[in-house]
ZAZADO-42255 format. One record per residue: x, y, z of N, C-alpha, C, O, CB in turn. Coordinates in steps of 0.05 Angstrom, whole numbers, plus 5000, padded with zeros to 4 digits. Glycine has a CB too. Example, Ala and Ser with C-alpha at 12.3 -4.5 7.8 and 13.67 -1.06 7.14 Angstrom:
526448865156524649105156526449345156528549345169522649115181;525749555142527349795143525850015157526850235161528249885114;
END
This chain:
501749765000500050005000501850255000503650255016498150005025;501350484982502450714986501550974992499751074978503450734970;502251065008501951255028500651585006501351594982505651285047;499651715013499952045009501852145007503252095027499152195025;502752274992505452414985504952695004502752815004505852464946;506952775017507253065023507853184996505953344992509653125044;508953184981508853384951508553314931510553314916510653514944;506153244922505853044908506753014876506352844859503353024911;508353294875509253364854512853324852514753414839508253644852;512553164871515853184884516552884880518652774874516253294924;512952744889514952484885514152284862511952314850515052304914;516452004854516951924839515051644837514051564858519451934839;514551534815511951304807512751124835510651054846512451084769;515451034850517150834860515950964895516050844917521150864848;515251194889514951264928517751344934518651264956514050934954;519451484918521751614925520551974927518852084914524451524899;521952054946521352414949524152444929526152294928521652624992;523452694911524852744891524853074897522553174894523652624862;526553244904526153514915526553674887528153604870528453584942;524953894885525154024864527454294857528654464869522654084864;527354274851530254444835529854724842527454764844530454414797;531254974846531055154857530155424834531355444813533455154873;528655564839527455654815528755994810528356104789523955644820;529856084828531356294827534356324836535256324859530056434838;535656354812538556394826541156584817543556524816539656154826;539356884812541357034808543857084833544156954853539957264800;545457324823547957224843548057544856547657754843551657094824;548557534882549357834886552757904885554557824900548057934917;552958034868556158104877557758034842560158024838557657814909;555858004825556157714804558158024772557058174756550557474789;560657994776561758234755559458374729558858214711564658074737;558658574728557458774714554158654712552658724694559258814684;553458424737550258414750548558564763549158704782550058264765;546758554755544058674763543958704802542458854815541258424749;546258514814545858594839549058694857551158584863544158344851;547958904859551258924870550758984899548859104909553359194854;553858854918552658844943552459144957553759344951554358634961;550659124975550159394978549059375007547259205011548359524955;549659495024548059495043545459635059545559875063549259505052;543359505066540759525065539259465048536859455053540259705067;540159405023538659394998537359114996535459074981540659444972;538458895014537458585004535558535035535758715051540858294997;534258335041532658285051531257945058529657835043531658455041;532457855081531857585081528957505095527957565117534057455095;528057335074524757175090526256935089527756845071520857155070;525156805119526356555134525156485153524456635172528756575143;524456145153522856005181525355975197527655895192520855665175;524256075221526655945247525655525240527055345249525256135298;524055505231523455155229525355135208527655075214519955025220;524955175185526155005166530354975169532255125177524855175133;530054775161533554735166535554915140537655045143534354305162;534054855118535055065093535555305100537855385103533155115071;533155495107533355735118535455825143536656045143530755775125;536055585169537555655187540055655171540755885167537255485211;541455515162543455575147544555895142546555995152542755445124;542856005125543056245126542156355148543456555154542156335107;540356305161540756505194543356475202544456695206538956395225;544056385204546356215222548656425217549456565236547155845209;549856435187551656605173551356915173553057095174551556515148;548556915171548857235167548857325204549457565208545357395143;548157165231549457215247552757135261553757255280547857205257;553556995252557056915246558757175237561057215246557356665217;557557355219558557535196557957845203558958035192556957455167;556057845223555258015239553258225216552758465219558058155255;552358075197550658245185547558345182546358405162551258185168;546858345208544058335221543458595205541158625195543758345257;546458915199545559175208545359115171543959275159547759465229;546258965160545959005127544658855112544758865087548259005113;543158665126541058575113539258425136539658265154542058385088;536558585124533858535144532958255139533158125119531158745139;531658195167530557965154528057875175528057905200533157705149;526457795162523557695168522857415175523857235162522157735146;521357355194521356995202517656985198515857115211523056875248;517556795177514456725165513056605197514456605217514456405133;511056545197509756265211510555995206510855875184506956255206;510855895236512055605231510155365219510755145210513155495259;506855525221505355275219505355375189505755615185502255205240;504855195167504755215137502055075141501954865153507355065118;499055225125497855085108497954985074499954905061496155175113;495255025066495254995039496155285025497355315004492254875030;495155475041497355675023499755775018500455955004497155825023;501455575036503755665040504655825064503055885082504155785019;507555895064508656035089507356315085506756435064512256055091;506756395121505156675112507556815144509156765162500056675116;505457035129506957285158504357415171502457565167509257645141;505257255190503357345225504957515243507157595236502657065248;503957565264504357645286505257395309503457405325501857785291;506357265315506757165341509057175353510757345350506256945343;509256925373511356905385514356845361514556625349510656675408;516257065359518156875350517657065316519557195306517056465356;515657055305514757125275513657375272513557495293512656935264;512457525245511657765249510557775222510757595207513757975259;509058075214508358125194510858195172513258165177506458305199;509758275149511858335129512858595135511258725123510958315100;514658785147515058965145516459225113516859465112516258905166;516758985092517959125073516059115051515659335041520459025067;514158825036512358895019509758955037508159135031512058664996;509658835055506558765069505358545056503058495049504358995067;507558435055505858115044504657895064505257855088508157905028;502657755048500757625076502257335071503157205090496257615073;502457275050503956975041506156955027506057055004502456815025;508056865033511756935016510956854985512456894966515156635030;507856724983507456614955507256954934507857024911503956374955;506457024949505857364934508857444919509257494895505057684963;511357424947514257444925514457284897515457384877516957324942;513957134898514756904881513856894857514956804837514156674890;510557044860508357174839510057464826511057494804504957284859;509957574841510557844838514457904821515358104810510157964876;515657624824518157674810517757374790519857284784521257704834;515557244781514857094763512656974768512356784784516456944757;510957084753506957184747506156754747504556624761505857454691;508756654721508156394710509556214736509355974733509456344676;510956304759511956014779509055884790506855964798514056134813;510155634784508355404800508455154815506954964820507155334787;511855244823512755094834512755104877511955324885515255104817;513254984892512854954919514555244926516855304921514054624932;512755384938515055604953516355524977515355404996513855874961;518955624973521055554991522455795012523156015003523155424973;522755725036525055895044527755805047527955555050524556015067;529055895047530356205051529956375018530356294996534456165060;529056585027528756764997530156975005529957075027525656864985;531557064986533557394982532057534969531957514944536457414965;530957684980528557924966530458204956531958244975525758064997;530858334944531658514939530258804938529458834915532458444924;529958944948529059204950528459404929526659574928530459304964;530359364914530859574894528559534870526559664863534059544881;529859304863527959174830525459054842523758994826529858864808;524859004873522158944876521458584865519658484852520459194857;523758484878523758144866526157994877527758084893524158114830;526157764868527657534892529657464866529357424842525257184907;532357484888534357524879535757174872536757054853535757724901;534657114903535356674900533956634914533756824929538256454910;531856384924530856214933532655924941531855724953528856204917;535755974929537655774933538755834963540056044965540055784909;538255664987539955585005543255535002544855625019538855395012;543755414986546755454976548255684972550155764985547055374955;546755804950547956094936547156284952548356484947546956174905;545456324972545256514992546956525014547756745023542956505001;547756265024548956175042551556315034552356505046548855875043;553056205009555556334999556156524986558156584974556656224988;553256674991553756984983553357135012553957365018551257124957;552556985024552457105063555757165071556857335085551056765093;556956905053560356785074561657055044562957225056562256205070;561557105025563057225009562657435001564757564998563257124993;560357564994560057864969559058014991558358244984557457854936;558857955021558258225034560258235050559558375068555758285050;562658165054563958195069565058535071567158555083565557995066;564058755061565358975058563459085091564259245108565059165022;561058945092558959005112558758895136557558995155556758965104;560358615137560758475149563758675190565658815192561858225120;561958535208563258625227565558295239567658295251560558755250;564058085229566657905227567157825202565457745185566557665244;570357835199572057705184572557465172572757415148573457725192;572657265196572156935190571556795164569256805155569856855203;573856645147573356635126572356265127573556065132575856765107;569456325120568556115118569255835095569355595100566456195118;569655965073569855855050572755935032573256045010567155945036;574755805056577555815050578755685022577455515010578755685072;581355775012581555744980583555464984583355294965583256074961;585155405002585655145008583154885012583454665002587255185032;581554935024579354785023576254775007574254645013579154805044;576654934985574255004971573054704960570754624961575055234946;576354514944574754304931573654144950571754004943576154154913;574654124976573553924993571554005003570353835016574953835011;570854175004567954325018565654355002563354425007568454625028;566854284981564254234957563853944952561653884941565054374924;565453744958565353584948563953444976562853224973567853524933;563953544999563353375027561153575023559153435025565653355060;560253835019557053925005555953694993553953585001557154164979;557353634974554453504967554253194969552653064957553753564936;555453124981555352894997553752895028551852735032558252825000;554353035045552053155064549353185050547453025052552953445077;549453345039546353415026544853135016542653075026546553624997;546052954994545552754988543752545006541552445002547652694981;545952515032545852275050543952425077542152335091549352155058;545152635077544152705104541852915110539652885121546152785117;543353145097540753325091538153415084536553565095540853375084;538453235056536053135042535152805052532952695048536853155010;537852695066536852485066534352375088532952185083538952365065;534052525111531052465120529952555120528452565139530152415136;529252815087527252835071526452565059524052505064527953025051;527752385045528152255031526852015047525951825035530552285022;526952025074525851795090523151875099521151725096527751725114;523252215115520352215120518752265100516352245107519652375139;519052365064517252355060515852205034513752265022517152545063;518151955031517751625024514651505035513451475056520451435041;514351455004510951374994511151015004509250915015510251424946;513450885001513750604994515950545006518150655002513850544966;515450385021517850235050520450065031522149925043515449895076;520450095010523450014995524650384992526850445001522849794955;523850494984524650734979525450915006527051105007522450854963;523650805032524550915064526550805061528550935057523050865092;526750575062529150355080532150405061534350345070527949915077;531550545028533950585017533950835029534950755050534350564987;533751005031534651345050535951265072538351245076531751575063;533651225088534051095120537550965123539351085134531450765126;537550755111540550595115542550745099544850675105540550265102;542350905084544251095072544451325092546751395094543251205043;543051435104542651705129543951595149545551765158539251795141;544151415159545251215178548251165177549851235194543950965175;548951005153552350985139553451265141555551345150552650875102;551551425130553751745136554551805157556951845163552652005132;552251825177552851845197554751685220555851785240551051855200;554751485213557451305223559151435217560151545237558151035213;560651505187562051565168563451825183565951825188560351605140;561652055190561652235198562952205230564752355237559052325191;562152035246562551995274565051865271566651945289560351845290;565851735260569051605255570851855247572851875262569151355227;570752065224572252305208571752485246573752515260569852495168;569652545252569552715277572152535308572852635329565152725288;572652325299574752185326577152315322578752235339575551835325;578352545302580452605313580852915297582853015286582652345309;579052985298579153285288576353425304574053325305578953305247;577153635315574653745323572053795305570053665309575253985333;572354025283571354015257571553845234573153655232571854175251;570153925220569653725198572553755176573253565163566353795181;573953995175576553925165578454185195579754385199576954035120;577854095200579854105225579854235254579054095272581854195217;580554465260581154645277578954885278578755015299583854735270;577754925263575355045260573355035255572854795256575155145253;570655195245568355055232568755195212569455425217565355045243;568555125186567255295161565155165147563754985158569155365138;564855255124561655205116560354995115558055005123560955275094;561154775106560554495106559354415148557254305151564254315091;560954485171559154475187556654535187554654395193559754565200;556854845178554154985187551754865170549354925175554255335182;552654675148550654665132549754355140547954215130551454745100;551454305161550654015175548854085196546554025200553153845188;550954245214549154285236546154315238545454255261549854465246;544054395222541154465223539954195223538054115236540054675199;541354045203540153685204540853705234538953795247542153365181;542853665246543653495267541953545292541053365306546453535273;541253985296540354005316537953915317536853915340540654195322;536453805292533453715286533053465297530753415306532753695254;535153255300535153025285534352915316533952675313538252925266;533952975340533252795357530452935364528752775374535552735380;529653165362527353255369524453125340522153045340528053635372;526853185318523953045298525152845276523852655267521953315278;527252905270527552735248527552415256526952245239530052815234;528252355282527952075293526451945296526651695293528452035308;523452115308521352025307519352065286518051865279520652065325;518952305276516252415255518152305235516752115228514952815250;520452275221521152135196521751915199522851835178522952215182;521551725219522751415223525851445216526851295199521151145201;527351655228529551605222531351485253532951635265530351875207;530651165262530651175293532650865293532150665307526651175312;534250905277536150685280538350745303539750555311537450645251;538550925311540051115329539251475327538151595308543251055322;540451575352539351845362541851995353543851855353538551865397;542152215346545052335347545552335379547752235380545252665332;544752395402545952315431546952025439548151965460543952385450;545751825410547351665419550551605406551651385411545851455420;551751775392553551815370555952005400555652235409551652035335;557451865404559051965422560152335412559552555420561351735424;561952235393562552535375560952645359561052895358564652535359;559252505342556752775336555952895361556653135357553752665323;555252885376553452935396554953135417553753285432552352665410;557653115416558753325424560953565405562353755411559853215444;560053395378560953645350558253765355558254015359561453515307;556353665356554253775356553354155380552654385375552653475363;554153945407554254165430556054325424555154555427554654075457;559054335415560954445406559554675391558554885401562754255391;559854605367557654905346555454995361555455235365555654795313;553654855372551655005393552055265400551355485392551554885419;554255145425555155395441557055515439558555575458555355385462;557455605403558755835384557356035397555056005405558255845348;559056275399556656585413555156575387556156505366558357005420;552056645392549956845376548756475367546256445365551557145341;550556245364548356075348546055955364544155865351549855825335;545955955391543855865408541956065403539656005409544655835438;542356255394540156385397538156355364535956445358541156715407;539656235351538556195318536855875322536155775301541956185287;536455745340535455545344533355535366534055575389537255405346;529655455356528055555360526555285367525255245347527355745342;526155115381525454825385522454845379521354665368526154705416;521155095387517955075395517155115365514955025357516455335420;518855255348518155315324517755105305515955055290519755475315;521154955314521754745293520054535298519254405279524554635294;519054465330516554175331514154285325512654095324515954005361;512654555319510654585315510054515285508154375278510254805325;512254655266511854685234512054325231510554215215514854915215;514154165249513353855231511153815239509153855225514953565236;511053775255508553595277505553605269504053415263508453755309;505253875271503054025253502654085225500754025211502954245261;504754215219504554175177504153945160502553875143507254215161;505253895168505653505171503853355171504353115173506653375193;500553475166498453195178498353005162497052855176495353235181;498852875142500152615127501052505145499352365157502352635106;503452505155505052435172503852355211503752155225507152685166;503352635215502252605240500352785242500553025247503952615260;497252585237495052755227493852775246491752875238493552675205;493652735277493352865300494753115305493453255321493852705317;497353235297497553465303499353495335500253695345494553575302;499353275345499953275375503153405364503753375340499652915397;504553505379507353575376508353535413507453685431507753955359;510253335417510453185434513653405446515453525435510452835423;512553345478514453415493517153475499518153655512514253345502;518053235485521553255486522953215455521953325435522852975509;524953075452526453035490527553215499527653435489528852825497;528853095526529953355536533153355528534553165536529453385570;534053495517537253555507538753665522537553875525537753705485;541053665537542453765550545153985522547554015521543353475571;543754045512546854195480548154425497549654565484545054435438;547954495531550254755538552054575555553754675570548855085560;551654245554553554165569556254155564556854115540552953985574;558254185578560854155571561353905543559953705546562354085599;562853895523563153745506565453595501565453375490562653845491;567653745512570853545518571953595483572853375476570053065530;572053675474572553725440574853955439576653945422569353865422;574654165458577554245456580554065452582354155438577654365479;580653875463582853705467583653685436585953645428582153405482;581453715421582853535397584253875371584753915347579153245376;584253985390584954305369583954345344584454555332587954355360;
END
């Protein structure tokens, strides 16, 4: 028997989730382009839930660029119309178009899109339209083309490590990132159990490379963490249970679990991580999945505990 698809446009005859391709991706910073960096001029819409979007929270507070580009947090609960802008705890209205649904951007800088709206979006001010809807290319235009605005330095996306940081990109994304997409939102229990046991091997993979380097290439974090970390901080509050991804916990992963607390308690990143947000938008968006709506208590995480990870420099 096969299940309801969460996107039903996403997934494949087999009950595989097939994620759709990103529909905007001009560049800011891009030689004699339409966007040049500028400060005040760009503008981020972003769920504190979604893991794509924290990515770029994450960076543009690393980079200290809160004062040069604004940014907006939708509602965590998503219906059928998409992410909107409320008032609550945590979220707010649109302060720059006055938009009621991020679907209005997406209209408004292409009349013919009909594809799933996504966050993180780079709105631009000027031309009145979205610059990327790419998590990637926003991400590495956060770490690169504003640095003139930027109050830290920190070079994320070092020129000794570029090929390996692309190449462990998209291997994370593959296995891990996407991959309990790929499990929770699997139509057909051959297509879970291939994600599932692939999400799992990485993660071993990952906890063996973490036994003798603090970071993922060494002594620091650069980008390839941060673009781990949002899976990881997810991964025991929902991805374990609402996606059956429960072959193990990341707390039970000795060094994930304290790479994990490690990046945590980076100054400013505890505060880019929103638990009530992130279990409300699965739990609840989610009714396929968990069509009661209940969004459950824990667990309880200890991530300000000491982590013992200095030792390894």
């Amino acid at each position: 028997m096969q299940s309801k698809a969460q996107f039903e446009d996403e997934q494949s005859d087999d009950g595989r989730f097939v994620r759709q391709e990103d529909a905007f991706r001009d560049w800011v910073g891009a030689p004699g382009g339409a966007y040049p960096a500028e400060s005040g001029r760009y503008h981020l819409y972003v769920s504190l839930a979604c893991p794509w979007a924290h990515r770029t929270i994450i960076m543009r507070k690393l980079k200290g660029l809160e004062a040069a580009i604004g940014m907006t947090v939708v509602d965590p609960i998503r219906d059928d119309r998409g992410w909107a802008f409320r008032e609550g705890p945590g979220y707010s209205t649109d302060p720059v178009n006055g938009f009621a649904f991020l679907s209005e951007a997406y209209a408004r800088t292409d009349p013919q899109f009909r594809g799933r709206v996504t966050v993180p979006v780079l709105w631009d001010k000027k031309t009145g339209r979205i610059v990327s809807n790419s998590d990637d290319d926003i991400l590495r235009m956060l770490e690169t083309e504003f640095e003139a605005f930027a109050s830290d330095h920190s070079d994320y996306y070092p020129a000794e490590h570029r090929a390996g940081i692309d190449e462990l990109n998209a291997w994370i994304f593959e296995t891990i990132n996407d991959g309990v997409y790929r499990a929770g939102f699997a139509t057909a229990q051959s297509a879970y159990e291939t994600a599932a046991y692939a999400l799992f091997e990485a993660l071993d993979r990952l906890e063996e490379r973490l036994t003798t380097q603090r970071y993922l290439f060494g002594a620091r974090p650069l980008e390839t963490d941060w673009r781990l970390f949002p899976t990881l901080i997810r991964f025991d509050a929902v991805y374990h249970g609402h996606f059956k991804c429960n072959l193990r916990r990341i707390v039970d992963y000795p060094n994930l679990y304290g790479y994990l607390r490690d990046l945590y308690q980076i100054p400013g990143v505890a505060a880019t991580v929103d638990f009530s947000h992130i279990k409300r938008h699965y739990y609840v968006t989610h009714d396929d999945i968990n069509p009661t709506g209940i969004v459950p208590i824990g667990p309880h995480q200890e991530l300000g505990t000491p982590h013992g990870r200095e030792r390894l420099g």
